[in-house]
C-alpha positions as CSV (number, residue, x, y, z in Angstrom):
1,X,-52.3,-2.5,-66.4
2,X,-54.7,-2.5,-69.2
3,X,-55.2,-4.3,-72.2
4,X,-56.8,-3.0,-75.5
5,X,-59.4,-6.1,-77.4
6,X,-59.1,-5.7,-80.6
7,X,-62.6,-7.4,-82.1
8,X,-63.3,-9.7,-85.1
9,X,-62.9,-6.4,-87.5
10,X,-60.0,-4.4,-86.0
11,X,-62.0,-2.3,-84.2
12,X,-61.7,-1.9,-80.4
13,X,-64.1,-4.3,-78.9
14,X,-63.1,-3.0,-74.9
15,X,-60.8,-2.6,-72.7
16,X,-59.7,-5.1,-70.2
17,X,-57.8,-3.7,-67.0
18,X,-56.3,-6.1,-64.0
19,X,-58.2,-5.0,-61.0
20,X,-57.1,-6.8,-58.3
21,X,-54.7,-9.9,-57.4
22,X,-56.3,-12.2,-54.7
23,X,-55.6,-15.6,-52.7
24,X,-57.7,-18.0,-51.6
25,X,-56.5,-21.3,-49.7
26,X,-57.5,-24.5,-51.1
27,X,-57.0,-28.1,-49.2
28,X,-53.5,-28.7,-50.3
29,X,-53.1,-26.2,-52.6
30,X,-53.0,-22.6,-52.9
31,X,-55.5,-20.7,-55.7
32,X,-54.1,-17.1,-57.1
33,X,-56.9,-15.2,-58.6
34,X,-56.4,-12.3,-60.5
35,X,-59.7,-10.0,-61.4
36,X,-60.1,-8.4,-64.7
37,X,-62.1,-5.8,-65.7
38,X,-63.8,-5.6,-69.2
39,X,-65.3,-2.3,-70.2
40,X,-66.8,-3.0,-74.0
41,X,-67.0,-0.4,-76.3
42,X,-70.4,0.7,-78.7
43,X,-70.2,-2.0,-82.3
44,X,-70.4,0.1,-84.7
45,X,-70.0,-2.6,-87.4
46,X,-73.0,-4.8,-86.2
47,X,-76.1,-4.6,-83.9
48,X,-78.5,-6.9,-82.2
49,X,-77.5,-10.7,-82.3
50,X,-74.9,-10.0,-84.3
51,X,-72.7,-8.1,-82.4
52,X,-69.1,-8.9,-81.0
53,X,-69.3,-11.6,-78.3
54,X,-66.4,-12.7,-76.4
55,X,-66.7,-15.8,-75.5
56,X,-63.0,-17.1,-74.6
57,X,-60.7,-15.5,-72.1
58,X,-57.6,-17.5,-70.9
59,X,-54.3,-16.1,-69.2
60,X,-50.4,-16.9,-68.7
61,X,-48.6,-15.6,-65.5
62,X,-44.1,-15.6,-66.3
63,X,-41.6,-14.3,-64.0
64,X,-38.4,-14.0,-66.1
65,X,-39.6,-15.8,-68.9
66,X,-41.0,-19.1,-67.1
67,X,-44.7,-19.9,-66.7
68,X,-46.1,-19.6,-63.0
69,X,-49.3,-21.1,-65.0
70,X,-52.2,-20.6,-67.0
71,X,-55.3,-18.8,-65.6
72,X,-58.8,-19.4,-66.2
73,X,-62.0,-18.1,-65.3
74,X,-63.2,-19.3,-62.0
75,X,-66.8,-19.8,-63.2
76,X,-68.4,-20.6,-66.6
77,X,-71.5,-17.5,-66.0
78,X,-68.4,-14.9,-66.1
79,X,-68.8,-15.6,-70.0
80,X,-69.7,-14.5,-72.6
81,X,-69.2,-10.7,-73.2
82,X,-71.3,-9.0,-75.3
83,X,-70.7,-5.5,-76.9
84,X,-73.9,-3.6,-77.5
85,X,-74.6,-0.9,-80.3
86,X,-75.4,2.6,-78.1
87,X,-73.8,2.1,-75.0
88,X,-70.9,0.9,-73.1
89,X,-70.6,-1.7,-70.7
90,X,-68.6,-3.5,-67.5
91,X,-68.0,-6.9,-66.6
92,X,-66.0,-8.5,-64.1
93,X,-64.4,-11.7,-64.9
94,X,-61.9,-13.5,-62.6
95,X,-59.2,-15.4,-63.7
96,X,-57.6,-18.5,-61.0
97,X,-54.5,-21.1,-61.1
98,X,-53.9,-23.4,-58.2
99,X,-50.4,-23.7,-57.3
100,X,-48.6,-26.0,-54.9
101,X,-45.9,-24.5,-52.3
102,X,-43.2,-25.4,-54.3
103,X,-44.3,-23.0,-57.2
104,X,-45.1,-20.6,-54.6
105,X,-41.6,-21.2,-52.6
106,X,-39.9,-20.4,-56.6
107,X,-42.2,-17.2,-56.4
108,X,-40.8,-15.9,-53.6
109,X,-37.4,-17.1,-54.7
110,X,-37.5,-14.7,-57.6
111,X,-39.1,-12.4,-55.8
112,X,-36.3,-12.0,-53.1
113,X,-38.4,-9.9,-51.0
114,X,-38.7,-7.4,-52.9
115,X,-41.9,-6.1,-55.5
116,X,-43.3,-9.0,-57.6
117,X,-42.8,-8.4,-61.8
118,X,-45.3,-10.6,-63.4
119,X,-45.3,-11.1,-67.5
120,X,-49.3,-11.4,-67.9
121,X,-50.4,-13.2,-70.8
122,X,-54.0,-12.5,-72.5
123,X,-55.6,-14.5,-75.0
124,X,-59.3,-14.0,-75.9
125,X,-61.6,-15.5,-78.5
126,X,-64.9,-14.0,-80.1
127,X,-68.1,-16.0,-81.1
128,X,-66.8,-16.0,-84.7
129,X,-63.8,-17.8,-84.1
130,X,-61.4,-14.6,-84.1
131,X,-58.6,-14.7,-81.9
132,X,-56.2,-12.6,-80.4
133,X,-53.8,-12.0,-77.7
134,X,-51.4,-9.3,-76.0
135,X,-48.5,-9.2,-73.0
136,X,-48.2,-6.4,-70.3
137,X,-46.2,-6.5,-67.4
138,X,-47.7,-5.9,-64.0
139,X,-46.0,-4.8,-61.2
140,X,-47.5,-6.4,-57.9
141,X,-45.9,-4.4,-54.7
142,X,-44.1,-6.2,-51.7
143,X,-47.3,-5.5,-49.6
144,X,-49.9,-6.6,-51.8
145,X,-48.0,-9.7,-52.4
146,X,-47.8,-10.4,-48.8
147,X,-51.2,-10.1,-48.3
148,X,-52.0,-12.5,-50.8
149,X,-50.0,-14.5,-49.3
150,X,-51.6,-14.2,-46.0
151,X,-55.0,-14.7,-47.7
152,X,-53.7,-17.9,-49.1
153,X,-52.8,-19.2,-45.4
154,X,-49.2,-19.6,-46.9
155,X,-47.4,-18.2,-44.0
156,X,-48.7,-20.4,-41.5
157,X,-46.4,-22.6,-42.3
158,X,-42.8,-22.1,-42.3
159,X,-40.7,-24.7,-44.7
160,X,-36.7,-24.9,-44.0
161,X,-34.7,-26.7,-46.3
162,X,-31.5,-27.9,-45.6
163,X,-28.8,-29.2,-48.0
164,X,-28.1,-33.4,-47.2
165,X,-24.4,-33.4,-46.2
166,X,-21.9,-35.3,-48.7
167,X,-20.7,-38.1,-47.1
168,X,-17.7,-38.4,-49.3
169,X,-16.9,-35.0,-48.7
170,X,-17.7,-35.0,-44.8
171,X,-17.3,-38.8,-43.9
172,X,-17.7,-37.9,-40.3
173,X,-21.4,-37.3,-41.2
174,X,-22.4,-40.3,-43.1
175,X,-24.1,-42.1,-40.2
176,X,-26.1,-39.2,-39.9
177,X,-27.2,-39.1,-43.5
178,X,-28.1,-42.7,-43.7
179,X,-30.5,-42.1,-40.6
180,X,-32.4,-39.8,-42.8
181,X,-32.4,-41.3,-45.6
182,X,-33.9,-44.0,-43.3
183,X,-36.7,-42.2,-41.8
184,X,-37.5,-40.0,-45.3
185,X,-38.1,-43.9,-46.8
186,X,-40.0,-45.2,-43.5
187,X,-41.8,-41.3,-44.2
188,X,-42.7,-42.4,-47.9
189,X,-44.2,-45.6,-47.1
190,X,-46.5,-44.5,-44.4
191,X,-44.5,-45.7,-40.8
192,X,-44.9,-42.5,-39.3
193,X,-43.5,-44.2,-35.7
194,X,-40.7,-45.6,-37.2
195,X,-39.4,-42.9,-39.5
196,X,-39.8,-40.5,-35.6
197,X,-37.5,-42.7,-34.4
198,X,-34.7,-42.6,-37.0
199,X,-34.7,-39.1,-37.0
200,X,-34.7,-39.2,-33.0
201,X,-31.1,-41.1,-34.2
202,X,-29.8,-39.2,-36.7
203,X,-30.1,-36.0,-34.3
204,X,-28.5,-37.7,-31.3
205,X,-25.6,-39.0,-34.1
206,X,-25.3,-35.2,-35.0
207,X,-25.2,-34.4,-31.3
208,X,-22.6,-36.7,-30.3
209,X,-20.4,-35.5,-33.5
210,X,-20.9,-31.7,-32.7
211,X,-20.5,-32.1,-29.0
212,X,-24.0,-30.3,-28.0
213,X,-25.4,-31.8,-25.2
214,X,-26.5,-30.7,-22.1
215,X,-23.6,-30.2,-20.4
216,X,-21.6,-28.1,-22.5
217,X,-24.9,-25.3,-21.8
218,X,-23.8,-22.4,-20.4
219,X,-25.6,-22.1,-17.1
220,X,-27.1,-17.9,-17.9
221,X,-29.0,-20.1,-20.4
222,X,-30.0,-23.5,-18.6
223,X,-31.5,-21.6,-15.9
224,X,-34.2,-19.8,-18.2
């Protein structure tokens, strides 16, 4: 995917292309990189310290209309870009957002296993104030995707959510639910022990309800 920059005077400053999509795991987080490529063209409409400099380069990842998040470059030295009079030139410039699981987990939900359709967003800015922007779509394959996700360290944990049961609907179930609603609250204020122990409860409530215990094992499968 490639985007043209058009420079302070309509003429082509460059072209930047998306090289590569990376992950990087952060201490509670999760950092998405994605690397751009910036190949400047010769100015023809000024030379020396006059010539087009780029000094602003910002990004917008959507999925389906709705922002993932905005991408920035990683470090401050990646800019400015300069285009020089005689000759072409190449710069690498990476772009990050730090996401938490749950904007990864609605990634993957729109995903559904499948290839990853991103909606990338440039915006750039020149030393003269000029600014413009452009949208391309980039199509990130299951297997890359999955490798970024490995880089991240996202799939060492597994996350299963599970609907809370009605308890108007399934009466039968509402001493359960009000065990875990007990030990999410003892959970929230910091009694680790304590919220272990109502949720020690709430599965032995669910057990007795369901009529799984021990006993009812068949014996191919207690024996292993």
């Amino acid at each position: 995917m490639t985007f043209m920059l058009t420079g302070p005077t309509a003429e082509t400053f460059g072209w930047a292309t998306i090289a590569r999509v990376t992950g990087v795991p952060g201490v509670g987080f999760f950092r998405l990189g994605v690397v751009v490529d910036i190949r400047t063209e010769p100015s023809v409409a000024a030379t020396g310290a006059d010539s087009p400099r780029l000094t602003e380069l910002v990004g917008e990842v959507r999925i389906s209309g709705r922002s993932v998040g905005r991408f920035t470059p990683l470090q401050p030295g990646y800019l400015p870009v300069e285009s020089y009079p005689a000759r072409t030139s190449q710069r690498q410039v990476e772009l990050v957002c730090d996401l938490d699981r749950a904007r990864i987990e609605a990634i993957e939900a729109a995903r559904g296993g499948g290839n990853l359709a991103l909606d990338v967003w440039l915006s750039w800015r020149f030393g003269d104030g000029h600014i413009s922007s452009n949208q391309e779509q980039l199509i990130v394959s299951q297997g890359l995707w999955v490798e970024v996700l490995s880089q991240m360290d996202y799939q060492r944990t597994l996350l299963v959510e599970i609907p809370m049961p009605d308890p108007a609907a399934q009466p039968e179930l509402a001493e359960a639910v009000r065990l875990l609603d007990e030990a999410q609250g003892h959970m929230l204020r910091g009694h680790d022990r304590d919220a272990v122990g109502a949720l020690r409860d709430a599965l032995d409530e669910v057990t007795r309800l369901l009529g799984d215990n021990d006993e009812n094992i068949e014996p191919e499968l207690s024996s292993r």
